[in-house]
PQR file with spaces between the fields and no chain letter, atoms N, CA, C, O and H, PARSE charges and radii, in Angstrom:
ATOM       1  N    UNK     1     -21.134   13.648   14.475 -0.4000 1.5000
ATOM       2  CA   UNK     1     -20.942   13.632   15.916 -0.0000 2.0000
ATOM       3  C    UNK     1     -20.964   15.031   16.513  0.5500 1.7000
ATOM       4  O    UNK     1     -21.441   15.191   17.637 -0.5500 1.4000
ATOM       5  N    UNK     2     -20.348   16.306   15.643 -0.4000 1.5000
ATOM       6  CA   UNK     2     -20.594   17.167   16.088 -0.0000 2.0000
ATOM       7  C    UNK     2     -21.882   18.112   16.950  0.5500 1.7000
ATOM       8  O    UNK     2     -21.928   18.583   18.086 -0.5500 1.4000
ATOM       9  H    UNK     2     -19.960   16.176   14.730  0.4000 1.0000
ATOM      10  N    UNK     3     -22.849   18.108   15.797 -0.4000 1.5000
ATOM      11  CA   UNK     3     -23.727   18.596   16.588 -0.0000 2.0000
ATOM      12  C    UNK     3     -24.795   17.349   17.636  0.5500 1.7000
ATOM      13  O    UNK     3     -25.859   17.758   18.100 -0.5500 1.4000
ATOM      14  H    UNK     3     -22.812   17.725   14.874  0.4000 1.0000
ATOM      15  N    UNK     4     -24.385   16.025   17.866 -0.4000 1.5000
ATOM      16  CA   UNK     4     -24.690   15.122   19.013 -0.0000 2.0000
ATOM      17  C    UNK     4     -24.017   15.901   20.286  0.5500 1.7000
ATOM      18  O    UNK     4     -24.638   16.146   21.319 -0.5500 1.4000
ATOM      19  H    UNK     4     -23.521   15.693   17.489  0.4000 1.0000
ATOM      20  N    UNK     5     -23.052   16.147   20.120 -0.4000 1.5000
ATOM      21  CA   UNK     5     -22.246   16.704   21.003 -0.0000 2.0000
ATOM      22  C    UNK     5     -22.634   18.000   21.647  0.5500 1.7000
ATOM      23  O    UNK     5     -22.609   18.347   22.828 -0.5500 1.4000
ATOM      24  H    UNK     5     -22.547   15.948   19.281  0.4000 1.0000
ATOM      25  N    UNK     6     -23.066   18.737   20.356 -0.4000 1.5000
ATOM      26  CA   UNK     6     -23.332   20.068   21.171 -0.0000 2.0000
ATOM      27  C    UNK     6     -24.459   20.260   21.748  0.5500 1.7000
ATOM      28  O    UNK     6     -24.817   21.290   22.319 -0.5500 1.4000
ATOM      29  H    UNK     6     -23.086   18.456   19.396  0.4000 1.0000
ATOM      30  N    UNK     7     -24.939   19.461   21.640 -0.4000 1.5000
ATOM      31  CA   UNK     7     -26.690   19.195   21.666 -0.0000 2.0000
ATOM      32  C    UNK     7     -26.405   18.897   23.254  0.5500 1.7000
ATOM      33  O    UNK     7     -27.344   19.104   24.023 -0.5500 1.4000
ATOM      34  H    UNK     7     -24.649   18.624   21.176  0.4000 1.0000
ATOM      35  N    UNK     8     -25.313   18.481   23.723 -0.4000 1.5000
ATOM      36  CA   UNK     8     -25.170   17.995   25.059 -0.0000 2.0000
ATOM      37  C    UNK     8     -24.506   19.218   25.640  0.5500 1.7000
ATOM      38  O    UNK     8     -24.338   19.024   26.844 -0.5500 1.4000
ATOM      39  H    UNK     8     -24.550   18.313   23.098  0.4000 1.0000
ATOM      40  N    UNK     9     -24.102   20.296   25.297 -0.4000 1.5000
ATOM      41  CA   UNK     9     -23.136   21.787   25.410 -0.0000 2.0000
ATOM      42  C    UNK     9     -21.683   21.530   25.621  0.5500 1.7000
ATOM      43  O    UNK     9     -20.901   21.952   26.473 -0.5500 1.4000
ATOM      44  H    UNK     9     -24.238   20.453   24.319  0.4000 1.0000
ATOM      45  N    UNK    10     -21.513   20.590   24.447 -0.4000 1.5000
ATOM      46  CA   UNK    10     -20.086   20.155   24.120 -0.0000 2.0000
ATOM      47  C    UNK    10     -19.426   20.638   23.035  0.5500 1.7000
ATOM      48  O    UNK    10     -20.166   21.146   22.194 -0.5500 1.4000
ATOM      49  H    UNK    10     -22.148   20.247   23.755  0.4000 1.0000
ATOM      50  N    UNK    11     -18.239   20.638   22.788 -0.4000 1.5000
ATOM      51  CA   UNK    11     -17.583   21.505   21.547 -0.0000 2.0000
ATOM      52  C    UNK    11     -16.958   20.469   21.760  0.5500 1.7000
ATOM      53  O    UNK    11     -16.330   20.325   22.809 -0.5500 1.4000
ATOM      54  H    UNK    11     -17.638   20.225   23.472  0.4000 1.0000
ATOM      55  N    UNK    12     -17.006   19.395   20.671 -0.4000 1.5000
ATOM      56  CA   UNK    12     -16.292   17.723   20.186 -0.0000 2.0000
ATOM      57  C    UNK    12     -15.367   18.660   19.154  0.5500 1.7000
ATOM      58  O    UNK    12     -15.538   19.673   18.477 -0.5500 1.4000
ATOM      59  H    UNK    12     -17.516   19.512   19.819  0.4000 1.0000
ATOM      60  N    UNK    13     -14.276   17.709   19.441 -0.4000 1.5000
ATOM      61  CA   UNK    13     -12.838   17.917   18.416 -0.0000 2.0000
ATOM      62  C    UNK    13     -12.959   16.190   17.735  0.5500 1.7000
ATOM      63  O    UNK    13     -12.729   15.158   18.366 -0.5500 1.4000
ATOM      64  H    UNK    13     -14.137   16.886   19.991  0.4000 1.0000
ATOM      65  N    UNK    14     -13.365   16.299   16.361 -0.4000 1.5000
ATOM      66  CA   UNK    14     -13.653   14.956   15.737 -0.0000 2.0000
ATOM      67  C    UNK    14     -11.985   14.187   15.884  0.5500 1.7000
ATOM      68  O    UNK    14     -11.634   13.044   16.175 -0.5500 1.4000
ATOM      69  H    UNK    14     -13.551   17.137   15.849  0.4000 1.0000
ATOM      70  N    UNK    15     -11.214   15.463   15.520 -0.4000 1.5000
ATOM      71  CA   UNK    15      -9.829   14.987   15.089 -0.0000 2.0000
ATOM      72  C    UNK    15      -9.189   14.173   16.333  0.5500 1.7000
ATOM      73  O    UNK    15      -8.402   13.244   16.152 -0.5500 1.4000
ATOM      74  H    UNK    15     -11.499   16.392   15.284  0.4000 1.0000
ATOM      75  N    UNK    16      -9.563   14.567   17.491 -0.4000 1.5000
ATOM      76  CA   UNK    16      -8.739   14.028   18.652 -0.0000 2.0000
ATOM      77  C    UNK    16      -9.715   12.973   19.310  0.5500 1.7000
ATOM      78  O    UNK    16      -9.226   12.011   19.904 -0.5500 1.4000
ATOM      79  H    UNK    16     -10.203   15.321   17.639  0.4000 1.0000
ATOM      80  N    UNK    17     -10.980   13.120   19.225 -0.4000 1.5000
ATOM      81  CA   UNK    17     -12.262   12.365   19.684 -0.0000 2.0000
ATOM      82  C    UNK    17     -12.275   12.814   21.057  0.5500 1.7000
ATOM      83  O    UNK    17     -12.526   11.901   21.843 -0.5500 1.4000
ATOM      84  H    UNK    17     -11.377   13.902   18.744  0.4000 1.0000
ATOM      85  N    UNK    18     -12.054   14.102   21.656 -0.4000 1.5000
ATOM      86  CA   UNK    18     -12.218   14.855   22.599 -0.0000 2.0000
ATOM      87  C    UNK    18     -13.481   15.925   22.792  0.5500 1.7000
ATOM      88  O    UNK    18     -13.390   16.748   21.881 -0.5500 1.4000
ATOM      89  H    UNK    18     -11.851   14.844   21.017  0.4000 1.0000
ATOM      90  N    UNK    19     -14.563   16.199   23.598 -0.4000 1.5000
ATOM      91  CA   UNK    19     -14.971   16.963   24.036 -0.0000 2.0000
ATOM      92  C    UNK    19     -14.624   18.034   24.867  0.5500 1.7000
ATOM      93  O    UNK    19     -13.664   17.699   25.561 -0.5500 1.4000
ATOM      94  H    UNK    19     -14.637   15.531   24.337  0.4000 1.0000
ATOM      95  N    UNK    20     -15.019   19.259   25.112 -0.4000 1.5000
ATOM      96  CA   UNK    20     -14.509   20.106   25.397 -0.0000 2.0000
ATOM      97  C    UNK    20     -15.911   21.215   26.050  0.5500 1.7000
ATOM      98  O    UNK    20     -16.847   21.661   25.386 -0.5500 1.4000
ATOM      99  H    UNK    20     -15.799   19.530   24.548  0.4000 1.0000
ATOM     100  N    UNK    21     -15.642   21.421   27.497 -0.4000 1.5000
ATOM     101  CA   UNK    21     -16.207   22.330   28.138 -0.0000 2.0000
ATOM     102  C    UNK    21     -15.945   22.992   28.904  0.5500 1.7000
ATOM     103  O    UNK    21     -15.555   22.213   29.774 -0.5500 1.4000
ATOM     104  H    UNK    21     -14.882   21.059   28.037  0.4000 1.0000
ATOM     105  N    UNK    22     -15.789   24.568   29.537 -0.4000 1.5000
ATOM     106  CA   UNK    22     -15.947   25.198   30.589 -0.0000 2.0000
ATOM     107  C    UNK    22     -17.245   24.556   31.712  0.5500 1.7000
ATOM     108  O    UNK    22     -18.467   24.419   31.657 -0.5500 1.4000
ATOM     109  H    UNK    22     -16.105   25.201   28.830  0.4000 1.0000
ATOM     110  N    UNK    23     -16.303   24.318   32.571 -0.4000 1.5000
ATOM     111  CA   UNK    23     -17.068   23.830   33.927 -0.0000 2.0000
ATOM     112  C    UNK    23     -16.418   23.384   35.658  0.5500 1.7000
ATOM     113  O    UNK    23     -15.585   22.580   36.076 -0.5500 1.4000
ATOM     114  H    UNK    23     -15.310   24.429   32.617  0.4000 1.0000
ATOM     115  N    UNK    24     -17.095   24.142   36.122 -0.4000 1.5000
ATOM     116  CA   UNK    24     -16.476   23.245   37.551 -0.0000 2.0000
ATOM     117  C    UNK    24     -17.427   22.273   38.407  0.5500 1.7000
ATOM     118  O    UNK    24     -18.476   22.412   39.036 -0.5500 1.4000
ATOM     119  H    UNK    24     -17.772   24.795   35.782  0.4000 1.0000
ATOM     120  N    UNK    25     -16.391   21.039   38.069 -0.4000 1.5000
ATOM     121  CA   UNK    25     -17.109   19.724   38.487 -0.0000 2.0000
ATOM     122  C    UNK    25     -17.030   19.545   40.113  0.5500 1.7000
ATOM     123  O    UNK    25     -16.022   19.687   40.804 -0.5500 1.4000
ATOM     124  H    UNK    25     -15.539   20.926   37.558  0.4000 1.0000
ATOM     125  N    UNK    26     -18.125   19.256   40.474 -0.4000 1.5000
ATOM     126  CA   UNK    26     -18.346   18.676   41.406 -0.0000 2.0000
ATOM     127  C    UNK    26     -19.186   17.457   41.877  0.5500 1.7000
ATOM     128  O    UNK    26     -20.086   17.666   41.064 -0.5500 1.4000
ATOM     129  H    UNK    26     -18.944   19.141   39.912  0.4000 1.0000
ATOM     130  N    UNK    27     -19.537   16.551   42.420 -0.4000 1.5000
ATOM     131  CA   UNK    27     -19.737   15.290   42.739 -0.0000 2.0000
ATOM     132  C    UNK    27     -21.283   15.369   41.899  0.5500 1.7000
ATOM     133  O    UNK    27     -21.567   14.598   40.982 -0.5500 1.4000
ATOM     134  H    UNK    27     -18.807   16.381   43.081  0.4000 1.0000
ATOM     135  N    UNK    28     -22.283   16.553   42.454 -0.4000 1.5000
ATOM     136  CA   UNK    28     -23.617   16.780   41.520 -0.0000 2.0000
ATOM     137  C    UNK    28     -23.531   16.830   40.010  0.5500 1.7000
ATOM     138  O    UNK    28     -24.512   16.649   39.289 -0.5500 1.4000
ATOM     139  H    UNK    28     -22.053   17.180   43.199  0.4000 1.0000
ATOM     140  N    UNK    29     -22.237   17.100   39.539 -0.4000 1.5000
ATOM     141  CA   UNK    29     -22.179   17.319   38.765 -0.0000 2.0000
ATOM     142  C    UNK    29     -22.270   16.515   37.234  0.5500 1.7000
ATOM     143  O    UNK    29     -22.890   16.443   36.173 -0.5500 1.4000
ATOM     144  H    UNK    29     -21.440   17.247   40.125  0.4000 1.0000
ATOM     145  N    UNK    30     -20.672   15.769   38.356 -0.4000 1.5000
ATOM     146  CA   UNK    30     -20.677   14.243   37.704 -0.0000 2.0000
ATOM     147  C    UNK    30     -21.418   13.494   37.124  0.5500 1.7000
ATOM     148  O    UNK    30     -21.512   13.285   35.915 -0.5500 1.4000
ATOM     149  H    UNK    30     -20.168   15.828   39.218  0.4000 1.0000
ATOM     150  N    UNK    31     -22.489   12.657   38.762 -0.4000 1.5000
ATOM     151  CA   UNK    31     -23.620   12.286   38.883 -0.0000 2.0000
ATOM     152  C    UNK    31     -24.765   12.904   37.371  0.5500 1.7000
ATOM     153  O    UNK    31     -25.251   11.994   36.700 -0.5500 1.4000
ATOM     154  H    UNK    31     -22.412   12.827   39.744  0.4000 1.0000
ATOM     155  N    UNK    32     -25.036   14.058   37.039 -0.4000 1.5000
ATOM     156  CA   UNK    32     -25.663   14.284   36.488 -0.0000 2.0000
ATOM     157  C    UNK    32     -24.806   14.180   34.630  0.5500 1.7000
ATOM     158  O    UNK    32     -25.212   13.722   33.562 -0.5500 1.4000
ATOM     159  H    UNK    32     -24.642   14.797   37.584  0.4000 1.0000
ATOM     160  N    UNK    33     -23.940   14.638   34.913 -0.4000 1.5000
ATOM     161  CA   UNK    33     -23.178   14.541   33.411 -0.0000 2.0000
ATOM     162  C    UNK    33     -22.509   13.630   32.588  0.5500 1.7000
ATOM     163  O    UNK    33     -22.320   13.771   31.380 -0.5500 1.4000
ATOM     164  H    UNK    33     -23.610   15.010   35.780  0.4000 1.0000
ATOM     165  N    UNK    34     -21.953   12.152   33.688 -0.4000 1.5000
ATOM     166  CA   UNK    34     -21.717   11.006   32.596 -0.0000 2.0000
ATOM     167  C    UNK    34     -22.731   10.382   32.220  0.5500 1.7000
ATOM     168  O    UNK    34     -22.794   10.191   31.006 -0.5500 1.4000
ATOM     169  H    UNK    34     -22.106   12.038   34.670  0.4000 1.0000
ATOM     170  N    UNK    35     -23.468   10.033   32.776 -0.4000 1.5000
ATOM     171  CA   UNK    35     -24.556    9.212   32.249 -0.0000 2.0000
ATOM     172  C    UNK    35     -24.568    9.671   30.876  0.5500 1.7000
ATOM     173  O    UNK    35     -23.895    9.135   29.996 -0.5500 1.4000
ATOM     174  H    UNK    35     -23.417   10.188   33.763  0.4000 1.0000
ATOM     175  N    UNK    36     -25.389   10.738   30.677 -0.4000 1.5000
ATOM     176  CA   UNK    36     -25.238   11.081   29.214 -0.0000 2.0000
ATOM     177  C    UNK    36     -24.762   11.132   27.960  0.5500 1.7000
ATOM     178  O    UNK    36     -25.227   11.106   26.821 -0.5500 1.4000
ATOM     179  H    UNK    36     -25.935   11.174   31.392  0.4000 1.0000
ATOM     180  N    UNK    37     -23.220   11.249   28.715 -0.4000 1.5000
ATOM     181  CA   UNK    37     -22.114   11.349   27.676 -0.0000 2.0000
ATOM     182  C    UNK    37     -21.539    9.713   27.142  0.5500 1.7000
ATOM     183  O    UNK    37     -20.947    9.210   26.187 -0.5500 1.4000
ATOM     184  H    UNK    37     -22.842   11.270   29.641  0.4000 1.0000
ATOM     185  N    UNK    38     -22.096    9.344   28.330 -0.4000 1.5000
ATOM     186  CA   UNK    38     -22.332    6.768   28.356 -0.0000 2.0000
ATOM     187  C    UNK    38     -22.879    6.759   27.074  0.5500 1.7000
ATOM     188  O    UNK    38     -22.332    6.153   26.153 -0.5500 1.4000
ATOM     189  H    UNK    38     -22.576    9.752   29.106  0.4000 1.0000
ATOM     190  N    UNK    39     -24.452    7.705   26.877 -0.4000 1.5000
ATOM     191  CA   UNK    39     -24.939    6.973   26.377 -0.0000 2.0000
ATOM     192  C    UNK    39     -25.048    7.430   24.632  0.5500 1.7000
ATOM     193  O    UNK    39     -25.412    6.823   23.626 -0.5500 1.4000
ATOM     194  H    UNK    39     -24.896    8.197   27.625  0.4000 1.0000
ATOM     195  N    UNK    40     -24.532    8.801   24.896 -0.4000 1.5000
ATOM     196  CA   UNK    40     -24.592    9.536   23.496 -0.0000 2.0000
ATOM     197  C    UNK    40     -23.225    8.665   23.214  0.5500 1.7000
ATOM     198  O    UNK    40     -23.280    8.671   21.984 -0.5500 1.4000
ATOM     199  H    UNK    40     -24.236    9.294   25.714  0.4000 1.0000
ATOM     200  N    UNK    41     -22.422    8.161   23.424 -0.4000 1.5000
ATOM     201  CA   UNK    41     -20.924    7.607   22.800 -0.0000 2.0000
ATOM     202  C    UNK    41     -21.377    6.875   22.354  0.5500 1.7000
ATOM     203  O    UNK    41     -21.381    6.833   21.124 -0.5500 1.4000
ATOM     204  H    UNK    41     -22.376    8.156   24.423  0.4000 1.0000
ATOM     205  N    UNK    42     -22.239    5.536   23.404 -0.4000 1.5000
ATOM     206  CA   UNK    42     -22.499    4.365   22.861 -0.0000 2.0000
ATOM     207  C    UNK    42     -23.477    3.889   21.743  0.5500 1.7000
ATOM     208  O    UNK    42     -23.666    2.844   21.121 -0.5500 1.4000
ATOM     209  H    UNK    42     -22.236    5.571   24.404  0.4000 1.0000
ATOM     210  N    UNK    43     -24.087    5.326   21.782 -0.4000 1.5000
ATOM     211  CA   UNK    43     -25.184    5.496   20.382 -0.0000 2.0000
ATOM     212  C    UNK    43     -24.731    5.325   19.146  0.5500 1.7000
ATOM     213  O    UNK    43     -25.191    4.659   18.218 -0.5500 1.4000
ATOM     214  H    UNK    43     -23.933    6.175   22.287  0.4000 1.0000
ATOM     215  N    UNK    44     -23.489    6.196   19.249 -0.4000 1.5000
ATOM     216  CA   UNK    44     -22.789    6.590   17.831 -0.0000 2.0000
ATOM     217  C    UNK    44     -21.406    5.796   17.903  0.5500 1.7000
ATOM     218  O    UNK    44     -20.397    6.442   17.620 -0.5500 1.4000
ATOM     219  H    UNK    44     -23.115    6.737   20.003  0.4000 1.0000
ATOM     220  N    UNK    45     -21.259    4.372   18.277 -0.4000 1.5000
ATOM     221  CA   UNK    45     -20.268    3.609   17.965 -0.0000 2.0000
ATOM     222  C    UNK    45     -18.682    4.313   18.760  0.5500 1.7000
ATOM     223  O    UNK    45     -17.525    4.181   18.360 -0.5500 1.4000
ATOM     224  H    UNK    45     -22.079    3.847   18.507  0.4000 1.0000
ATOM     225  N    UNK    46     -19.303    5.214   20.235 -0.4000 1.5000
ATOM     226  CA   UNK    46     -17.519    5.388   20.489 -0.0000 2.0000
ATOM     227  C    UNK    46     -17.577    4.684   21.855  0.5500 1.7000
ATOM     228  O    UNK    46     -18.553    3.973   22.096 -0.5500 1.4000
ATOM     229  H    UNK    46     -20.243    5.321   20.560  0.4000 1.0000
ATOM     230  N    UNK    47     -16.787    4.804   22.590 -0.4000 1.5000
ATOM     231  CA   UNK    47     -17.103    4.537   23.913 -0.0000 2.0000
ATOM     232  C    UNK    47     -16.641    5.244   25.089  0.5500 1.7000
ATOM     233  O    UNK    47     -15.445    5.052   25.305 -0.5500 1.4000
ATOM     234  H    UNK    47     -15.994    5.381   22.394  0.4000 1.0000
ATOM     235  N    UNK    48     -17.273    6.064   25.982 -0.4000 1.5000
ATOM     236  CA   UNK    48     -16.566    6.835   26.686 -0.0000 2.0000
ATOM     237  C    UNK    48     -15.360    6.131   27.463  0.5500 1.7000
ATOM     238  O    UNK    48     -15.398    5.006   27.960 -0.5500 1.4000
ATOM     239  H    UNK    48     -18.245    6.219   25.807  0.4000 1.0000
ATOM     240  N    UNK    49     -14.148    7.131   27.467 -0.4000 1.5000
ATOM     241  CA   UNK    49     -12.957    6.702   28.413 -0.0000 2.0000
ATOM     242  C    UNK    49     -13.026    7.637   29.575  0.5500 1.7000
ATOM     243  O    UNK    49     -12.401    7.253   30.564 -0.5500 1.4000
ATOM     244  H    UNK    49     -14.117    8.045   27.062  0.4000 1.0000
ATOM     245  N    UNK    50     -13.692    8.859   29.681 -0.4000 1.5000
ATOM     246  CA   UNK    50     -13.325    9.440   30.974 -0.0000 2.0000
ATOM     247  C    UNK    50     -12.897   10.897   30.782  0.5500 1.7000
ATOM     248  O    UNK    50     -12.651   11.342   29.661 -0.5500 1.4000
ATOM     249  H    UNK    50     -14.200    9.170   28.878  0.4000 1.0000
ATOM     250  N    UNK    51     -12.818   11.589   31.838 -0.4000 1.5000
ATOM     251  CA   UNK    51     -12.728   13.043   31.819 -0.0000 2.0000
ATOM     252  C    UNK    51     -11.463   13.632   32.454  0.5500 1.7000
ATOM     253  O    UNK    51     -11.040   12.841   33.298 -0.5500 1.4000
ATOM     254  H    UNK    51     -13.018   11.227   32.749  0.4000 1.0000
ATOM     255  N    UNK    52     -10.590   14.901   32.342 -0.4000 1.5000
ATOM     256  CA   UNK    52     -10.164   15.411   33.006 -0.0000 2.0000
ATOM     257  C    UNK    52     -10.525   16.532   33.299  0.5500 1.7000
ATOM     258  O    UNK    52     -11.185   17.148   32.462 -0.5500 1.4000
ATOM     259  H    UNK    52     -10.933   15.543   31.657  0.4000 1.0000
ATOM     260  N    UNK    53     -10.193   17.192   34.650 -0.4000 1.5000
ATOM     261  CA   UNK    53     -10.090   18.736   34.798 -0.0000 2.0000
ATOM     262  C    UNK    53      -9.002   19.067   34.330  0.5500 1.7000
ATOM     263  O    UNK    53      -8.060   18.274   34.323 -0.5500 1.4000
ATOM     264  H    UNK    53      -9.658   16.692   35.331  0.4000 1.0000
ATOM     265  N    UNK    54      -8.883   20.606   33.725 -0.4000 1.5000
ATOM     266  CA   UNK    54      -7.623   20.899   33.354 -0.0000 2.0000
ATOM     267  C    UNK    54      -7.701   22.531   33.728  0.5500 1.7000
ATOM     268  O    UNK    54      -7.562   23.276   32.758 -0.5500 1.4000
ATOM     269  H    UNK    54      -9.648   21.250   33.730  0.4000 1.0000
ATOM     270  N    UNK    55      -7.892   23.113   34.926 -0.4000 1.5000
ATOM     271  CA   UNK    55      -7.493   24.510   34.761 -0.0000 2.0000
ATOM     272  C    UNK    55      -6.718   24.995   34.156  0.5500 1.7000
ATOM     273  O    UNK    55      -5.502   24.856   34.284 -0.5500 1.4000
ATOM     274  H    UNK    55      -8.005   22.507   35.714  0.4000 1.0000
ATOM     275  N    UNK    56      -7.481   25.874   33.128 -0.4000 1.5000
ATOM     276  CA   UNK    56      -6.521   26.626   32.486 -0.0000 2.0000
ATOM     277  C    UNK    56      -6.910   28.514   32.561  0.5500 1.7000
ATOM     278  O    UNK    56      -7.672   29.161   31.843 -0.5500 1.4000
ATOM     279  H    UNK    56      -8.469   25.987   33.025  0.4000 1.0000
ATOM     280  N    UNK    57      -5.907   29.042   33.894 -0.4000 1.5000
ATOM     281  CA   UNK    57      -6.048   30.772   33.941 -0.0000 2.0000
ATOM     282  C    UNK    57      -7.644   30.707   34.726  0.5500 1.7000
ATOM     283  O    UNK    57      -7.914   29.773   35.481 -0.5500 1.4000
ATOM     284  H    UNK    57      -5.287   28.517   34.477  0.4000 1.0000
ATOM     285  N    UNK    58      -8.414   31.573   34.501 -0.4000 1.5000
ATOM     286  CA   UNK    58      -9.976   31.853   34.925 -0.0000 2.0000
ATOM     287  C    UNK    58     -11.123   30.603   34.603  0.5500 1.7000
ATOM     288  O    UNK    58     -12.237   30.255   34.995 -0.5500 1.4000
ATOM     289  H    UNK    58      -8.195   32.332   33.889  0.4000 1.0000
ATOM     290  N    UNK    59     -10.057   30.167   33.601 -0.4000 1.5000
ATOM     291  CA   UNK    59     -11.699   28.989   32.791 -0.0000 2.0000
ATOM     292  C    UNK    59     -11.102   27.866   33.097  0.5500 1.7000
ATOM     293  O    UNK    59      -9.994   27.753   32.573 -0.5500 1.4000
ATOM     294  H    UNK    59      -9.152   30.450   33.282  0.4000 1.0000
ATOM     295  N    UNK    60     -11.510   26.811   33.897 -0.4000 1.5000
ATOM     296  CA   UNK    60     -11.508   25.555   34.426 -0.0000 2.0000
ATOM     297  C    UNK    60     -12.118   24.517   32.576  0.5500 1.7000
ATOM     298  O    UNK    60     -13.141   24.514   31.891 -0.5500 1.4000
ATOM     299  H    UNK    60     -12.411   26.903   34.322  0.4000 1.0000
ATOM     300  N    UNK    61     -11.390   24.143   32.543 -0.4000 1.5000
ATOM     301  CA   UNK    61     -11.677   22.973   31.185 -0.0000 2.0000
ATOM     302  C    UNK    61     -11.813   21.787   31.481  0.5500 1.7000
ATOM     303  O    UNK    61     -10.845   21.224   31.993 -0.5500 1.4000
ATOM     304  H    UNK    61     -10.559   24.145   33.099  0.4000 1.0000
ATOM     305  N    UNK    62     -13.054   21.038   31.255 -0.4000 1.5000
ATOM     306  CA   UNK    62     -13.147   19.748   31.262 -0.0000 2.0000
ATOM     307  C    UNK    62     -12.962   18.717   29.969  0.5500 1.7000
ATOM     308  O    UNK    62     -13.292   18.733   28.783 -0.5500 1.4000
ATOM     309  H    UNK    62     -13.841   21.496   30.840  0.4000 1.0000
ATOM     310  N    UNK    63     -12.328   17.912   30.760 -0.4000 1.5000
ATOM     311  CA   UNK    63     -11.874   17.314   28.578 -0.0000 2.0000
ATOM     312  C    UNK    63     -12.693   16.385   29.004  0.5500 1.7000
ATOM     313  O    UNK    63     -12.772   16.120   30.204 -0.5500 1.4000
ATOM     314  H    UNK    63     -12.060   17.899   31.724  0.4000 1.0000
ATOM     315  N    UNK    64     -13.512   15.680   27.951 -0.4000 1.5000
ATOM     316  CA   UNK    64     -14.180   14.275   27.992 -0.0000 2.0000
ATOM     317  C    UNK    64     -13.460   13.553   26.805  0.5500 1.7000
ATOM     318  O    UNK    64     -13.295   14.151   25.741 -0.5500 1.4000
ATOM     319  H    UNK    64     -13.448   15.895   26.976  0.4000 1.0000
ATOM     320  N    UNK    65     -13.040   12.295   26.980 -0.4000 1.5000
ATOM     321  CA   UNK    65     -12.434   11.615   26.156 -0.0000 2.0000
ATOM     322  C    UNK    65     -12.650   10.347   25.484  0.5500 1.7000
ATOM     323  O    UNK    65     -12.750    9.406   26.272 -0.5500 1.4000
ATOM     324  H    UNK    65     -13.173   11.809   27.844  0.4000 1.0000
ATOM     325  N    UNK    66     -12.790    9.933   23.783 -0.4000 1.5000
ATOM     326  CA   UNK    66     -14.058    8.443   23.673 -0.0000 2.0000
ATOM     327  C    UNK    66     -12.925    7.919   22.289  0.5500 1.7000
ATOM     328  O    UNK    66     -12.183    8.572   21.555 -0.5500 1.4000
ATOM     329  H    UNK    66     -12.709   10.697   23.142  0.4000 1.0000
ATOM     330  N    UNK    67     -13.249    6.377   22.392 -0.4000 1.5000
ATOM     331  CA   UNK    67     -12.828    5.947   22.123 -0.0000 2.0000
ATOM     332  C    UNK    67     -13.569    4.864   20.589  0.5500 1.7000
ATOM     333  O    UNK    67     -14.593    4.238   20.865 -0.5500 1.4000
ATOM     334  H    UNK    67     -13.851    5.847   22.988  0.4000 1.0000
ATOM     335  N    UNK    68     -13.206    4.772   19.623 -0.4000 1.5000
ATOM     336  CA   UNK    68     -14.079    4.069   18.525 -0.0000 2.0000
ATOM     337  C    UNK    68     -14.130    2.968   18.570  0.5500 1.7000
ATOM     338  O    UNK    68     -13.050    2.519   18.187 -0.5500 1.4000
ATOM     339  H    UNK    68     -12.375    5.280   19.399  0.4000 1.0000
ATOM     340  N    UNK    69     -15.037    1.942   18.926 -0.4000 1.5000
ATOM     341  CA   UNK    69     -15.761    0.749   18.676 -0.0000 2.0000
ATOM     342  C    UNK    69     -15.642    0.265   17.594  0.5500 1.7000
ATOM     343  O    UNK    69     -16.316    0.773   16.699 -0.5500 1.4000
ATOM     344  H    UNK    69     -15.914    2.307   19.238  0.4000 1.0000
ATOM     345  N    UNK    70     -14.596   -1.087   17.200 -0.4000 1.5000
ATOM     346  CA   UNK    70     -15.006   -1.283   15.819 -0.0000 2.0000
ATOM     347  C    UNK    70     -15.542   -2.475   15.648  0.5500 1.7000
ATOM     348  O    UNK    70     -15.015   -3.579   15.781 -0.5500 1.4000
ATOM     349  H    UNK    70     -14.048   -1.500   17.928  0.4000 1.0000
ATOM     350  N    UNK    71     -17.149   -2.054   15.195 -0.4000 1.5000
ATOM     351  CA   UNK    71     -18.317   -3.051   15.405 -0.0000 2.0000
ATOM     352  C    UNK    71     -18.195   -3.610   14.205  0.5500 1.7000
ATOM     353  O    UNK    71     -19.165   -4.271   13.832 -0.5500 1.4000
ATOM     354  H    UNK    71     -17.577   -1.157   15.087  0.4000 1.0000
ATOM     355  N    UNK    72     -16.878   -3.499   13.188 -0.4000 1.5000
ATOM     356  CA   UNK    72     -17.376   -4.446   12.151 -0.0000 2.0000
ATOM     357  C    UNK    72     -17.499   -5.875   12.589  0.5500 1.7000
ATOM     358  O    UNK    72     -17.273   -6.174   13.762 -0.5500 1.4000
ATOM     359  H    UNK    72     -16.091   -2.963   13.491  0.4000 1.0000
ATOM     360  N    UNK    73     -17.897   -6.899   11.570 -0.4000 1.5000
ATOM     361  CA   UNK    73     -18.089   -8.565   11.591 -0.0000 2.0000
ATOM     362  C    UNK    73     -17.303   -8.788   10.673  0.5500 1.7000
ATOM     363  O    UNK    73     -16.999   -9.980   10.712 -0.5500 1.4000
ATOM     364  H    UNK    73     -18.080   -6.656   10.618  0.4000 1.0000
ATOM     365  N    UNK    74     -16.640   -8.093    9.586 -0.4000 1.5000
ATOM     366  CA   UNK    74     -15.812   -9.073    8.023 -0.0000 2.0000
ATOM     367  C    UNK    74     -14.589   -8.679    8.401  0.5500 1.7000
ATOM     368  O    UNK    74     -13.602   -9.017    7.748 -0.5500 1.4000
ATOM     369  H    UNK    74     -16.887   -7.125    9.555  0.4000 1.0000
């Protein structure tokens, strides 16, 4: 999942199933950045839950947050 992630300019924390970026969101932003993150989750069995802002000091942090699908059948 890692480098899926970065491939999107994400720094994924496997351990927490959190993404992690410097960014300030705005409505264009959005618009342009979940879609993606919909569809790279749903590729690899997670499912997106959603984002926060989290200023932290000079660098504005966006957390993206996903959740595991468990597609077994047995």
């Amino acid at each position: 999942m890692t480098p899926i992630f970065a491939a999107l300019g994400l720094e994924f924390a496997a351990d927490r199933l959190e993404a992690w970026e410097h960014a300030q969101p705005a409505s264009g932003w959005i618009t342009a950045r979940i879609p993606p993150l919909i569809e790279a989750a749903a590729s690899n069995g997670l499912r997106y839950e959603g984002w926060s802002w989290e200023p932290s000091g000079r660098q504005p942090v966006c957390a993206t947050t996903f959740e595991i699908i468990n597609n077994r059948t047995d």
